[in-house]
C-alpha positions in Angstrom: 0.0 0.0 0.0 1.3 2.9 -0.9 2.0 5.2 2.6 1.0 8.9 1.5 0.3 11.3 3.9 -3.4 10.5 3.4 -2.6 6.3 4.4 -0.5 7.1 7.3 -3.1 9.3 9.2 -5.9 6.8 9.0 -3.1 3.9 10.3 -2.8 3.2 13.8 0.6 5.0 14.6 -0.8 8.2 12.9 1.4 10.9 15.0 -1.6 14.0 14.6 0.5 15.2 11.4 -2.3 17.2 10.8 -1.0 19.7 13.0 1.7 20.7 10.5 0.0 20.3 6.9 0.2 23.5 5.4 -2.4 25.7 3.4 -0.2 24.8 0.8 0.3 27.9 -1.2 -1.6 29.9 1.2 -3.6 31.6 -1.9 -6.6 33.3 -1.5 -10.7 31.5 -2.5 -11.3 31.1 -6.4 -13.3 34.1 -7.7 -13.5 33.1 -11.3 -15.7 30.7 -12.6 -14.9 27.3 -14.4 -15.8 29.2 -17.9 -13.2 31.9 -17.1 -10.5 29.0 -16.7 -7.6 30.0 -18.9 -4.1 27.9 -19.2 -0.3 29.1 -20.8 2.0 26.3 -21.8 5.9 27.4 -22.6 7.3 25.2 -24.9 11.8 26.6 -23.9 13.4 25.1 -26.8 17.0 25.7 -25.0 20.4 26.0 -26.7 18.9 28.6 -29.4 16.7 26.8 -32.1 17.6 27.1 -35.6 14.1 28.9 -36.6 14.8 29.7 -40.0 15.1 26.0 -40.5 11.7 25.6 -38.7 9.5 28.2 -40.6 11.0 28.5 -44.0 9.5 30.8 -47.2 7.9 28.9 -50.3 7.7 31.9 -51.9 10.2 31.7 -55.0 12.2 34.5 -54.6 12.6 34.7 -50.8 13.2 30.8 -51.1 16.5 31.3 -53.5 17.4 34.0 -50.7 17.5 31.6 -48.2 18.8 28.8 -49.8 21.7 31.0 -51.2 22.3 32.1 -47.6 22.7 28.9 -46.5 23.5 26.0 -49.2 24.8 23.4 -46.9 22.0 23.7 -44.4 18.9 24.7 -46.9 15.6 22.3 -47.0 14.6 21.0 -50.3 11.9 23.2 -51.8 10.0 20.6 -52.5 10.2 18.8 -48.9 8.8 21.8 -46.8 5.2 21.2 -46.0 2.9 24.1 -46.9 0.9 26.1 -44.5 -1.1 28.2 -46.7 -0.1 31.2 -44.4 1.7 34.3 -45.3 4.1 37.5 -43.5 3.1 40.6 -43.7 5.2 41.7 -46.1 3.6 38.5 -48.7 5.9 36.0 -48.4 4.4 32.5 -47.9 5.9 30.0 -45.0 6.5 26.1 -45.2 7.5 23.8 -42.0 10.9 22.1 -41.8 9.4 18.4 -43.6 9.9 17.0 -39.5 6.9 19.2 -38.3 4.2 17.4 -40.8 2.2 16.5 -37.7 1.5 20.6 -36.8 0.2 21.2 -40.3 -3.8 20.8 -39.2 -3.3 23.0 -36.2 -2.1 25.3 -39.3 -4.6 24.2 -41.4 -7.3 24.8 -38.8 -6.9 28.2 -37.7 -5.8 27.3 -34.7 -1.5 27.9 -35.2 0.5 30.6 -36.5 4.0 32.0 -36.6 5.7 35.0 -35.3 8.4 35.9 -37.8 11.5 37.2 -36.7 11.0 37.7 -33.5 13.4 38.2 -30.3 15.0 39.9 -27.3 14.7 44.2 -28.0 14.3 47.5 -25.5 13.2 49.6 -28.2 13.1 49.2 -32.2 15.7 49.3 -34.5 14.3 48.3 -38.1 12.6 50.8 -40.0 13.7 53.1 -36.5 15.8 55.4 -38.6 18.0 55.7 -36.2 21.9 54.2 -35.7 22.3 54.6 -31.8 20.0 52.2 -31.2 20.2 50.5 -27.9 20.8 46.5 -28.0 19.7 44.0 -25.6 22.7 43.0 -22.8 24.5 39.9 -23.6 23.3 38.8 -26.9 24.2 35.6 -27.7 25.0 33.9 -24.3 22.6 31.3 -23.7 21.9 31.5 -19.8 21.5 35.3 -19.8 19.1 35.2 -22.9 17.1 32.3 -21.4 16.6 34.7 -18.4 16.0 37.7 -20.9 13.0 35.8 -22.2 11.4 34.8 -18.5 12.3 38.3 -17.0 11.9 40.8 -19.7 14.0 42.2 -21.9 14.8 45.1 -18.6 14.0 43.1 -16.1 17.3 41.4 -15.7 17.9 42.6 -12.3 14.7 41.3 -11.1 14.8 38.5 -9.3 11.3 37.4 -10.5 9.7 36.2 -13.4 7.0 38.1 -15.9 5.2 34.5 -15.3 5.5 35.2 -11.7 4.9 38.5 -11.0 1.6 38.2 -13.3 -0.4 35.9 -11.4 1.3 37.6 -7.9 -0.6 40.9 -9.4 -3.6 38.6 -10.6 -4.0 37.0 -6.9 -4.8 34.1 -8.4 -5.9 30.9 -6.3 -6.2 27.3 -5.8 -5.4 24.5 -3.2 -1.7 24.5 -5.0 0.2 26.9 -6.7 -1.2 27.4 -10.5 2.6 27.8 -11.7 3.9 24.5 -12.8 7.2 23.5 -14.0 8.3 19.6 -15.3 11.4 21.1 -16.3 13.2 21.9 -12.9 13.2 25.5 -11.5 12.6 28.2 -13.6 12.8 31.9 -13.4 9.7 32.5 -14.9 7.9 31.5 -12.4 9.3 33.3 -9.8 7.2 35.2 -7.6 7.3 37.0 -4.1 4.6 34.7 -2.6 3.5 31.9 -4.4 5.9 29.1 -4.3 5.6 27.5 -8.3 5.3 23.5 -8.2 8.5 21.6 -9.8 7.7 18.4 -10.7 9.2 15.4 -12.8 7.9 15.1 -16.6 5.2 12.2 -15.0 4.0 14.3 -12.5 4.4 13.8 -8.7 7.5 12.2 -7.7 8.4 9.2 -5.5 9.4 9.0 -1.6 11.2 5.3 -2.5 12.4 5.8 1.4 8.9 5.8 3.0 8.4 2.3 2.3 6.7 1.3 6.0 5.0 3.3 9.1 7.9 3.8 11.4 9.7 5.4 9.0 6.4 7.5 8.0 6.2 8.0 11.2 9.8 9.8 11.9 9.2 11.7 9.1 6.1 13.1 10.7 7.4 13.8 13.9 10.1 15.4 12.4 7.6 17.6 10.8 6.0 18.3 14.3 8.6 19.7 15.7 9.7 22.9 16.7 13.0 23.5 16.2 15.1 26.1 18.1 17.5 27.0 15.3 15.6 29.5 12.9 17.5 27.4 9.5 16.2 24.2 11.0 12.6 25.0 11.7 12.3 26.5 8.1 13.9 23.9 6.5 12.0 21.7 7.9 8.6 23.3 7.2 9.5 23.7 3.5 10.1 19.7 3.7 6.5 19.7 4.7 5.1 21.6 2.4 6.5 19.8 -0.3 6.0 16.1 0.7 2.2 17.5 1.3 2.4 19.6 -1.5 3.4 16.2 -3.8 1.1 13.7 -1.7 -1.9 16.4 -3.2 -0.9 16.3 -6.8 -0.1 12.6 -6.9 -4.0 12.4 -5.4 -5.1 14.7 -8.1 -3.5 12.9 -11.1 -4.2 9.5 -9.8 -7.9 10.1 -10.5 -6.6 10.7 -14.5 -5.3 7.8 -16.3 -3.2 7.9 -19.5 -4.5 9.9 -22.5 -3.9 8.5 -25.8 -1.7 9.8 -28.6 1.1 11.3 -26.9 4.6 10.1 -28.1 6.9 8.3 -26.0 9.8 11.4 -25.5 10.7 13.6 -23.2 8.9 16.8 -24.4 5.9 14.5 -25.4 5.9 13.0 -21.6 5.7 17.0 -20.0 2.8 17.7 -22.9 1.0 14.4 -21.3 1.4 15.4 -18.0 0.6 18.8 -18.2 -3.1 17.4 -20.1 -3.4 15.5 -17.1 -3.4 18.6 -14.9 -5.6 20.6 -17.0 -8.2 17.6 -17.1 -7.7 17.7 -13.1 -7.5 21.5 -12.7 -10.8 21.4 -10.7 -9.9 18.5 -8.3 -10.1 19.7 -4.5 -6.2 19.1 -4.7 -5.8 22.0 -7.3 -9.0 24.0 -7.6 -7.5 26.2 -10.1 -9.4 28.5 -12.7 -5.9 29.8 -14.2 -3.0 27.5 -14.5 0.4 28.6 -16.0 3.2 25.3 -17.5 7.0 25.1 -18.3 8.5 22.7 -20.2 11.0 22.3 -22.1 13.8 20.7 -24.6 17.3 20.7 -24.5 19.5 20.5 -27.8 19.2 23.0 -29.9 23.0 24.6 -29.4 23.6 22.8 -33.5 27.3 24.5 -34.1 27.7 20.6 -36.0 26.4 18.0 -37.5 22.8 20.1 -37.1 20.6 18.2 -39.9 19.7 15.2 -38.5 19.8 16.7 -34.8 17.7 19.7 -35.6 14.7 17.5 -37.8 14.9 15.0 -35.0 14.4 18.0 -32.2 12.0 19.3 -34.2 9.8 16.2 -35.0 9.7 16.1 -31.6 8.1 19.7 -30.7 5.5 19.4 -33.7 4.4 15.7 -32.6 4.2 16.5 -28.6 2.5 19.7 -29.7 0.1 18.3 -31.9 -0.5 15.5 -29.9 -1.3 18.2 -27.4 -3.5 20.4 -29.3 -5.9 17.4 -29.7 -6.2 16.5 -26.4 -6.8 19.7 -25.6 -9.8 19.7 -28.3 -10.9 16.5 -26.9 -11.3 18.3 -23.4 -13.2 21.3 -25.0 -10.7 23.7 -24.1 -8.7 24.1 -27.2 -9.9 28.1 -27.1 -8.5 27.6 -23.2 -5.1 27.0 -23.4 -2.3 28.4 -25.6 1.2 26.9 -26.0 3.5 28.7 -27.4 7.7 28.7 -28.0 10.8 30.3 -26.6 14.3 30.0 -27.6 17.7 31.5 -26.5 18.0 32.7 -29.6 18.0 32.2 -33.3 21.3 30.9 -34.6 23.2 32.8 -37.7 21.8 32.8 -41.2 24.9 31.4 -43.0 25.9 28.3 -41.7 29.2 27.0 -40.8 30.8 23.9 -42.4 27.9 21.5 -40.5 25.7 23.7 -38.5 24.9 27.3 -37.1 26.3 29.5 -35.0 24.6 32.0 -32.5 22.4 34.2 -33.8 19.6 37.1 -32.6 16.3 37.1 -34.2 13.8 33.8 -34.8 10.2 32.6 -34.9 8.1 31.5 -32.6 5.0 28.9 -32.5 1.6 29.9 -30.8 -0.6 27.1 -30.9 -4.4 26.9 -29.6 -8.1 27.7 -30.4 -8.2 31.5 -29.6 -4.8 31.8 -32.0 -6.1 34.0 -35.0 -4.6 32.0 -37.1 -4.5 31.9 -41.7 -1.3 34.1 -41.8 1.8 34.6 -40.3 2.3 37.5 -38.1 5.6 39.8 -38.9 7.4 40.7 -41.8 10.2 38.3 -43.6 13.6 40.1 -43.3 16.2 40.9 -46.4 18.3 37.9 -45.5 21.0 39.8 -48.0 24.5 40.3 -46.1 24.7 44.3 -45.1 20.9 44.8 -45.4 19.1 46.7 -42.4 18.3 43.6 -41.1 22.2 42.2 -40.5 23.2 43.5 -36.9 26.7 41.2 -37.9 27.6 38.5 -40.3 24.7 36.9 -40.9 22.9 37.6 -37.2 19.6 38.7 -37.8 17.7 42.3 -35.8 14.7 41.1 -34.7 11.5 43.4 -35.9 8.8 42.0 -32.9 10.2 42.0 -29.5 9.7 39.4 -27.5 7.8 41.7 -24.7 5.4 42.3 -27.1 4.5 38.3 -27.7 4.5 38.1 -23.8 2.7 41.2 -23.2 0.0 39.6 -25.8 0.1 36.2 -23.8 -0.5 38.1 -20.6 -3.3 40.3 -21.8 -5.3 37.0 -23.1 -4.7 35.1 -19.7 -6.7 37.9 -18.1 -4.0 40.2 -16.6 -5.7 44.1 -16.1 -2.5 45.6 -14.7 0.1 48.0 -15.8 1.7 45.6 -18.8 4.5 48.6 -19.3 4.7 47.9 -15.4 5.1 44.1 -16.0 7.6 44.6 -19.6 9.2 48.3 -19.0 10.7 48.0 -22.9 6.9 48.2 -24.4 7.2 52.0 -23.4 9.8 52.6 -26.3 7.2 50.4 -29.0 4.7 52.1 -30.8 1.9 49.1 -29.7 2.2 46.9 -26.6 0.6 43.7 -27.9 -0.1 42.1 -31.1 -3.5 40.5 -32.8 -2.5 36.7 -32.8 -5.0 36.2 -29.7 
């Protein structure tokens, strides 16, 4: 029998445990109602994905560009699958051949592409101006993967935009609406609700607490009260999360598998986070808002990048797709929006078997409320020296990626200050875009 929490205090050496359970996040009653429930998924694609071998133009002319830029690394014309969805600036978009599996999503409405994307404070193409300030530490991948969970100047915050969002929201529920299956992440940071880390199958194991005496030190270890201050907080953060990962193993054992999720890692965190959303209004979670990171490791191709990249991306586009349906299946596909980050984008002319670090990519939004049938942003002069070459090859992005975010946040609900939340939006002439 498996000796949760729940087991141990109805055995006969239960130790009044109940004394110490937390409130668990300590978050204030639901207000919303089960219509208003809203999820975000973040898809961190980390080493800095190759996006312009992701989302690649059919257009003829914009094609020859880009396979003129890149020879050695170019997909075949002919192979890229056709999306029927164009930039703003005309030019028509194909998947790398490895993402067939998104091409309904596409094909439905319900998926689109943000072109050229990436970290900015204020513009630069089409600005007019050549004392344009640049981002801090381009190209170094653990600063730009906090870039993208901070904001582009919020560095110094300790804090995530994810975070801070649902601290402003007050959100609620009987455990915290911020999930990770991908370790700790910044994004998720907040000053008061502690965000759930969990393994890509959900609740994890106590292998130890294998029979009631050892339950029961455990508990009495939870009991007490310690007089060194480190010791008695220690010990009541071990609480909270043994109780905090009894609850959610309760919640998800009510769930059992959901069908056509493939058997990898980013596919595994896609299932698990479906599980969640089916369970979202367990007693365990009672949440009307819930907020997912997950993530895939890989993309940092300097060699040898066409087989790794189509195998790293066959993975996204099935785990995503796989995802979208589910999500259909629940009647929530207009409820929950996935969407991509990366450290970057990698350099347009490739090296002798792969890419380099770049600045500028595209991201995927994926789910019912996307207004999708065209790409959103314009396809950038990929000629060396044009406006768009910040330097040999690296690409200025035209959308910041604090716009995206700010557009995320303003669907999920948030009503505050979303200059307050992304300070760089100040410097744009529009905060948020039309892709929700």
């Amino acid at each position: 029998m498996k000796l949760s929490r729940r087991h141990f205090l109805k055995s006969s050496v239960a130790l009044s445990a109940t004394s110490v359970a937390p409130s668990l996040t300590g978050l204030n009653m639901a207000r919303a109602s089960e219509e208003d429930y809203k999820a975000l998924v973040c898809v961190f694609l980390f080493g800095g994905n190759d996006a312009y071998n992701m989302v690649i133009p059919t257009t003829d002319s914009a094609y020859q560009a880009y396979w003129q830029a890149r020879p050695n690394l170019a997909i075949d014309q002919k192979e890229l699958v056709p999306l029927n969805i164009a930039t703003g600036n005309g030019i028509q978009l194909g998947l790398h051949p490895a993402m067939e599996s998104l091409k309904s999503a596409f094909d439905e409405g319900s998926a689109t592409a943000i072109v050229n994307s990436g970290q900015l404070v204020e513009p630069i193409i089409g600005a007019g101006s050549s004392n344009a300030r640049v981002p801090d530490f381009l190209m170094a991948h653990n600063l730009q993967q906090t870039m993208w969970q901070s904001g582009a100047e919020n560095m110094n915050d300790k804090l995530g935009w994810a975070g801070r969002m649902v601290e402003e929201m007050n959100l609620s529920g009987s455990l915290s609406p911020l999930m990770s299956l991908n370790g700790e992440q910044k994004w998720l940071r907040n000053n008061y609700v502690e965000p759930l880390v969990m393994t890509s199958d959900g609740a994890g194991n106590y292998n130890g607490m294998n029979n009631s005496d050892r339950v029961g030190a455990m508990m009495r270890h939870f009991e007490e009260k310690f007089a060194n201050l480190y010791a008695d907080n220690y010990s009541t953060t071990m609480a909270n999360r043994y109780y905090e990962n009894d609850a959610l193993d309760e919640a998800l054992a009510t769930v059992g598998d959901l069908d056509g999720f493939p058997q990898t890692k980013l596919g595994n965190m896609l299932h698990t986070t479906a599980k969640l959303i089916k369970v979202r209004s367990a007693p365990e979670l009672k949440h009307n808002r819930q907020i997912f990171f997950v993530g895939l490791g890989g993309f940092d191709t300097h060699k040898d990048q066409a087989e790794a990249h189509a195998g790293l991306l066959g993975q996204v586009s099935d785990a995503l797709a796989a995802f979208y349906i589910e999500m259909k299946r629940q009647g929530l596909s207009d409820k929950v929006t996935a969407f991509t980050m990366s450290d970057f984008g990698r350099r347009i002319m490739a090296n002798e078997s792969g890419t380099d670090h770049g600045w500028a990519g595209h991201q995927l939004v994926v789910g019912g409320a996307v207004k999708g049938g065209k790409a959103y942003g314009n396809w950038p002069d990929l000629t060396p020296g044009s406006e768009y070459d910040y330097n040999n090859g690296r690409l200025i992005p035209e959308i910041a990626a604090d716009q995206v975010n700010a557009t995320l946040a303003n669907w999920f609900g948030y009503q505050g200050d979303l200059e307050k939340l992304f300070p760089s939006l100040k410097t744009f002439p529009q905060n948020t875009l039309d892709f929700l």
